[in-house]
C-alpha positions as CSV (number, residue, x, y, z in Angstrom):
1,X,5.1,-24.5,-6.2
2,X,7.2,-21.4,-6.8
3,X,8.2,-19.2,-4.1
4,X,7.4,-15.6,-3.6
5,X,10.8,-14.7,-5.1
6,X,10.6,-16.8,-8.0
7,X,7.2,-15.1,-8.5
8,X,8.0,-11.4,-7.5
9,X,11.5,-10.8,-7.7
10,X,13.7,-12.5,-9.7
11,X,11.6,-11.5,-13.3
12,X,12.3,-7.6,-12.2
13,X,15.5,-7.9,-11.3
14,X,16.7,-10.0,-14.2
15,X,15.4,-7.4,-16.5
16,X,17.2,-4.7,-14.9
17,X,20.5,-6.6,-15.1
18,X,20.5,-8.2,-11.9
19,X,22.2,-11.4,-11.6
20,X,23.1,-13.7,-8.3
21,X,26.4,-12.8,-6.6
22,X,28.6,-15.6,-5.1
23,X,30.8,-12.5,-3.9
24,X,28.7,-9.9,-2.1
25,X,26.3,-11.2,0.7
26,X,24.3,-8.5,1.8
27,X,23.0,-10.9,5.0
28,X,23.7,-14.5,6.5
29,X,20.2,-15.9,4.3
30,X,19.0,-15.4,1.9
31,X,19.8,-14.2,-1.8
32,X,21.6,-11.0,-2.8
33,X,21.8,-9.7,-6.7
34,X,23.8,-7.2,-8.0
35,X,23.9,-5.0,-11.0
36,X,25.9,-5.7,-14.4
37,X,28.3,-2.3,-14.1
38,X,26.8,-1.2,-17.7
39,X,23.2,-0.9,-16.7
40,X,23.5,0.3,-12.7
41,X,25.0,0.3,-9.2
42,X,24.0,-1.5,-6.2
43,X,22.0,-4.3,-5.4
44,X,18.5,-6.5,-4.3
45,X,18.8,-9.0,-1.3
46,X,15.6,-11.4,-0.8
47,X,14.7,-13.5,1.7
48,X,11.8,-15.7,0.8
49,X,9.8,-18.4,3.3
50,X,8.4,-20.7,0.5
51,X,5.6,-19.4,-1.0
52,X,4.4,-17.7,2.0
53,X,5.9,-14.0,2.6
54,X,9.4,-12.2,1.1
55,X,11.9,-10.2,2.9
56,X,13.6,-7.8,0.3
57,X,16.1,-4.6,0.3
58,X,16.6,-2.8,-2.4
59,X,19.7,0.0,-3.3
60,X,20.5,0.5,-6.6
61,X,20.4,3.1,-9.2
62,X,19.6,2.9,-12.8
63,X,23.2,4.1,-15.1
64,X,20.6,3.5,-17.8
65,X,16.6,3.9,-19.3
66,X,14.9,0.4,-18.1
67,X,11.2,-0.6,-18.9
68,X,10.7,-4.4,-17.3
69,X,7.9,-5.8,-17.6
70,X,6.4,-9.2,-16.4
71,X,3.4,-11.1,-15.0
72,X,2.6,-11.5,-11.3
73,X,0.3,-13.2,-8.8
74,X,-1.9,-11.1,-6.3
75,X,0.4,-9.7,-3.4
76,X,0.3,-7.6,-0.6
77,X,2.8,-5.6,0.5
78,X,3.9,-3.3,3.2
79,X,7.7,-1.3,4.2
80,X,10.0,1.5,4.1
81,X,11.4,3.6,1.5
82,X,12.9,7.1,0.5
83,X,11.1,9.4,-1.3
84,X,11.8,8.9,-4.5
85,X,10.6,5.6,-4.4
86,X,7.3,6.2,-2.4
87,X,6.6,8.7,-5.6
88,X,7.0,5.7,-7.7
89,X,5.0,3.1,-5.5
90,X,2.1,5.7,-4.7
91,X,2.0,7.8,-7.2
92,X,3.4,11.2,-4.8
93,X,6.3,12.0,-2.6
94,X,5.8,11.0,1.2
95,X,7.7,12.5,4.1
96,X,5.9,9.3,6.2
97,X,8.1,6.2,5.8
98,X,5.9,3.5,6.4
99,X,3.8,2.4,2.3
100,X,1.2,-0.4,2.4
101,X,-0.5,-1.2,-0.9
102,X,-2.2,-4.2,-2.5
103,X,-1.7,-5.9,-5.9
104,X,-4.6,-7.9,-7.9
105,X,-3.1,-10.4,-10.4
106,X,-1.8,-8.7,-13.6
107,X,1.2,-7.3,-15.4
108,X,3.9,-4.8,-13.8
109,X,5.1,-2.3,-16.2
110,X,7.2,0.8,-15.4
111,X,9.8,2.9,-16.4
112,X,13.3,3.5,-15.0
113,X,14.7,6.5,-16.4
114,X,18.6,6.8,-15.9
115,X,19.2,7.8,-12.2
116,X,16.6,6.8,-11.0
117,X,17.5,5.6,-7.1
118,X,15.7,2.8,-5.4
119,X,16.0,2.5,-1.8
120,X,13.6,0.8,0.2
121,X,12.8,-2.5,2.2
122,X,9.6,-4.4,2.1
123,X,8.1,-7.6,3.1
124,X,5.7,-9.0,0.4
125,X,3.0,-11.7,1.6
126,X,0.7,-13.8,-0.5
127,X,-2.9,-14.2,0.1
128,X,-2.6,-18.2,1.3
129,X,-0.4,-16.8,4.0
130,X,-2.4,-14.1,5.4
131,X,-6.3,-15.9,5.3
132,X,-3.9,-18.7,7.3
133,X,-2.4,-16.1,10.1
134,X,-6.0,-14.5,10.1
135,X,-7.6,-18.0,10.3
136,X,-5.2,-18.7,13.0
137,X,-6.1,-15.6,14.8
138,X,-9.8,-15.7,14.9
139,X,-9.7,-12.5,12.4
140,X,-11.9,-11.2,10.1
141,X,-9.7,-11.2,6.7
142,X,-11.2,-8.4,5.0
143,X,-11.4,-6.3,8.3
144,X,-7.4,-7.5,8.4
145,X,-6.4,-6.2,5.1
146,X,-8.1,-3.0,5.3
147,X,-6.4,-1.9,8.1
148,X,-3.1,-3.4,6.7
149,X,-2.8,-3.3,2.9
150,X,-6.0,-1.5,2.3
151,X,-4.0,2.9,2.6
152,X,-2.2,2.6,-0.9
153,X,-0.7,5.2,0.7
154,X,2.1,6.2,3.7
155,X,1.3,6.6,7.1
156,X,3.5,7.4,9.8
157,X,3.1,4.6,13.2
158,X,6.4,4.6,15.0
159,X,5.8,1.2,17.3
160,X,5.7,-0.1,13.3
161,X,8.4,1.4,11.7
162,X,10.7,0.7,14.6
163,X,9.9,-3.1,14.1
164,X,10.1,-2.5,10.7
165,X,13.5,-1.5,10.9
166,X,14.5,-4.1,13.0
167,X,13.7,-6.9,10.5
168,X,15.2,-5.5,7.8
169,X,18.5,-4.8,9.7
170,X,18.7,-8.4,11.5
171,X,21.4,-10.8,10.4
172,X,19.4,-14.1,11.1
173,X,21.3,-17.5,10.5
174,X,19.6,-19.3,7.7
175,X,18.6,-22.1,10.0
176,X,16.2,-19.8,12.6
177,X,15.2,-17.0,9.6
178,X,11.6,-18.5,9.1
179,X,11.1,-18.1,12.7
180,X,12.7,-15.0,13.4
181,X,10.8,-13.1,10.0
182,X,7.5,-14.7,11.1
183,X,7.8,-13.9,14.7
184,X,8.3,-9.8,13.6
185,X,6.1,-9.9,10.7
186,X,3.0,-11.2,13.4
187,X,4.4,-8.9,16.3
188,X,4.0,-6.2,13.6
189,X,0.4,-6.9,12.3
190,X,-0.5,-6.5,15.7
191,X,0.8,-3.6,16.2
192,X,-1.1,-2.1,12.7
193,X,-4.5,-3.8,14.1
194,X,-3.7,-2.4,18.1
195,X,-3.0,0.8,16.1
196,X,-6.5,1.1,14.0
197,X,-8.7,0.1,17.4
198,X,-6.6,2.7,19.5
199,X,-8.4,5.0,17.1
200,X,-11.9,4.3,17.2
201,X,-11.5,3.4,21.4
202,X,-10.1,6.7,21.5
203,X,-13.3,8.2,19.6
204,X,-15.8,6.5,22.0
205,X,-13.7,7.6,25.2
206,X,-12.1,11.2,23.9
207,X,-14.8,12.7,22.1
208,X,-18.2,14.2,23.5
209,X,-20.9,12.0,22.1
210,X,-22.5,15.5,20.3
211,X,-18.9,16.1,18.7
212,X,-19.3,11.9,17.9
213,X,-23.2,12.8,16.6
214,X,-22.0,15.2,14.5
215,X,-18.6,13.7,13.0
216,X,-21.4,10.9,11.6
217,X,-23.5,13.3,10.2
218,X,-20.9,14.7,8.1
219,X,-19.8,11.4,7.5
220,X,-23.6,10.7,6.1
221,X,-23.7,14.0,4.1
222,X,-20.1,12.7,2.1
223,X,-21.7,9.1,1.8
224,X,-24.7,11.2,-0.3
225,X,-23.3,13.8,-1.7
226,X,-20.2,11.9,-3.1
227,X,-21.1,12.6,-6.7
228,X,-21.2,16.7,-6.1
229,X,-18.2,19.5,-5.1
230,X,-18.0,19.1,-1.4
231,X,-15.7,21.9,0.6
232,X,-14.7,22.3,4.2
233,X,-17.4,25.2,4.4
234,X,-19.9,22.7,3.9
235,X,-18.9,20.4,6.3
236,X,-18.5,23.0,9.0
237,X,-22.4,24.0,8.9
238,X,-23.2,20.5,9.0
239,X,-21.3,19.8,11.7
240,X,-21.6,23.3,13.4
241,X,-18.0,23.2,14.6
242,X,-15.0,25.3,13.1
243,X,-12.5,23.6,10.6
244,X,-9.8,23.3,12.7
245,X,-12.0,21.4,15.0
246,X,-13.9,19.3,13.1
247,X,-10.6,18.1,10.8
248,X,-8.8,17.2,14.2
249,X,-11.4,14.9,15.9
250,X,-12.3,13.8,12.4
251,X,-8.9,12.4,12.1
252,X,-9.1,11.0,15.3
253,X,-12.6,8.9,14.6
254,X,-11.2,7.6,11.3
255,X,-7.7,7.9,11.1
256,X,-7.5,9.6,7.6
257,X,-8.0,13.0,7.3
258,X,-11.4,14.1,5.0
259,X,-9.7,14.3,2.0
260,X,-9.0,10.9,2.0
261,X,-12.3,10.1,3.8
262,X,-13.9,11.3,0.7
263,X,-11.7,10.5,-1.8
264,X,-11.9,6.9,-0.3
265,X,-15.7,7.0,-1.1
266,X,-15.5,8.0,-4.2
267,X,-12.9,5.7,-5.8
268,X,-14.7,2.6,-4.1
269,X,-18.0,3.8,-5.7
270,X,-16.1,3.8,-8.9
271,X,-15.0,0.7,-8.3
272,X,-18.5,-0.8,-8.2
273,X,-19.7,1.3,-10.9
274,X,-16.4,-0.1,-13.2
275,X,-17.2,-4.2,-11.8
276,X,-21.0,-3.9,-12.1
277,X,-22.1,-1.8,-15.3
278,X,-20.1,-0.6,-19.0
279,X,-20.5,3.1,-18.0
280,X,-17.8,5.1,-19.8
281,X,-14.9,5.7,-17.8
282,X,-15.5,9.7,-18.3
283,X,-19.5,9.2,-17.4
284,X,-18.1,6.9,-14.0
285,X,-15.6,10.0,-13.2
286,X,-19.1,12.7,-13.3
287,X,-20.6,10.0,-11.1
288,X,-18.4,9.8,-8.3
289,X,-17.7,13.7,-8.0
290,X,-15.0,14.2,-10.6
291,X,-15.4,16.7,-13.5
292,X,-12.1,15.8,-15.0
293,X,-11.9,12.5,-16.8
294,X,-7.5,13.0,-16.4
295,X,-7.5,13.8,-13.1
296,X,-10.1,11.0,-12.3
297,X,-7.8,8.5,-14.1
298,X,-4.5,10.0,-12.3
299,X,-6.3,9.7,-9.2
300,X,-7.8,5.8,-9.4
301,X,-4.3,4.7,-10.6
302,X,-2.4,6.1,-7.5
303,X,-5.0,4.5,-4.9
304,X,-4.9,1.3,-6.8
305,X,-2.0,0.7,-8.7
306,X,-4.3,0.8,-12.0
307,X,-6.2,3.0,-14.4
308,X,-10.2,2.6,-14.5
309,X,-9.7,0.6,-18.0
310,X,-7.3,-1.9,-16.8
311,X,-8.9,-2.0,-13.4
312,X,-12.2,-3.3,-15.4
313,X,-10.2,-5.3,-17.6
314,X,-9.2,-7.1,-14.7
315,X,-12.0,-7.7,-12.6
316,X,-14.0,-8.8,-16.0
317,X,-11.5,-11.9,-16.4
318,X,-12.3,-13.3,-13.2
């Protein structure tokens, strides 16, 4: 069975002119690739445990306009990265290092115009590998990925980004890198799940239970009023608190602020409405509380790497 890098990897970088260097070595495992001088500067180093998880750096910028294109298996993925390339990923600039985001079997496609700069590190898992670690762990896998993979977005946790850091900086010998990268990667899930349940601990602790009554009826009024134009002002009479308030323990009870809350709602009610019926994609963007058909689309694609059509597309073949 291929390996994540023979999956992930090596079909994107070939097509932007990477090839294998027997002169560079960017660490003591691994593989690092470097750019033909014609098409860009800098290089890819991957370091990949079978078909189980992929440690990879990226620094290189494009001298040239590059469109690859290939065919990949499901992956999640989480790391660091500049700006630029968190714009790219997510679909906005991030001043948060930290991007998480899943991918469904499909096709990548992008576009790298000329000088365009990617910087980032990430570590790239396959399904197998996490329902085994969750297995392992007496977790719950879909309670797992959402707090790990589930953002499509950056977040800022510093206990994370510091062991993040650490495992992309490490010069492990090749003999003892399977143990070292697994060792971090689980020391660094826990971190994420210690993370999410400091949250909702802190909401049954830190908040007064008719501050806590009232956070869940707003939560209720989003949940049924999805499909309608919902403002802070509404939220602030339902919850009989000022804005300032009810946005700061909000965030504290969910971890996102209600934005996101909501927007989370609505894009995984468009979800079901895209799997389960042949609405129109304009028709599911009225239905889930967006008047624009563009700005629907724009919005799907950045929370989940697709737009509604290919998103359908996808779920139909399976």
């Amino acid at each position: 069975m291929k390996d994540l890098s023979e999956k992930l990897l090596l079909p994107y970088i070939h097509q932007l002119g990477m090839n294998l260097s027997d002169q560079f070595s960017y660490r003591n495992c691994g593989n690092t690739f470097c750019c033909d001088s014609e098409i860009g500067d800098g290089f890819c180093w991957d370091f990949s445990s079978g078909n189980q998880f992929s440690v990879s750096v990226y620094d290189f910028k494009m001298n040239r306009d590059m469109a690859p294109e290939y065919q990949h298996p499901e992956f999640f993925t989480i790391g660091l990265s500049n700006e630029h390339t968190a714009k790219y990923v997510l679909g906005s600039a991030s001043k948060d290092k930290i991007i998480s985001y899943s991918m469904p079997e499909g096709t990548f496609s992008g576009v790298f115009p000329s000088g365009t700069h990617v910087k980032n590190a990430s570590l790239s898992f396959s399904p197998d590998f996490l329902k085994e670690q969750t297995r392992k762990y007496h977790l719950d896998y879909e309670d797992f990925l959402h707090v790990c993979f589930s953002h499509n977005r950056s977040y800022d946790i510093p206990d994370a980004e510091l062991i993040l850091k650490q495992i992309f900086s490490a010069h492990p010998r090749s003999r003892h890198a399977d143990m070292y990268y697994e060792a971090k990667i689980m020391e660094l899930f826990s971190v994420l799940l210690q993370w999410s349940e400091k949250n909702e601990l802190y909401t049954a602790d830190g908040i007064q239970q008719d501050d806590l009554d009232a956070i869940h009826e707003v939560i209720s009024y989003m949940n049924n009023h999805y499909n309608n134009p919902i403002n802070i002002n509404d939220l602030e009479k339902i919850a009989y608190m000022g804005k300032n308030k009810l946005s700061h323990l909000f965030k504290i009870h969910k971890g996102v602020s209600i934005t996101e809350y909501l927007r989370m709602i609505r894009i995984n009610k468009a979800k079901e409405l895209l799997i389960k019926t042949s609405t129109p994609i304009n028709l599911v963007a009225q239905a889930v509380g967006y008047q624009n058909q563009g700005s629907f689309a724009e919005r799907f694609r950045i929370e989940t790497g697709m737009t509604p059509s290919e998103y359908r597309s996808q779920c139909m073949c399976k």
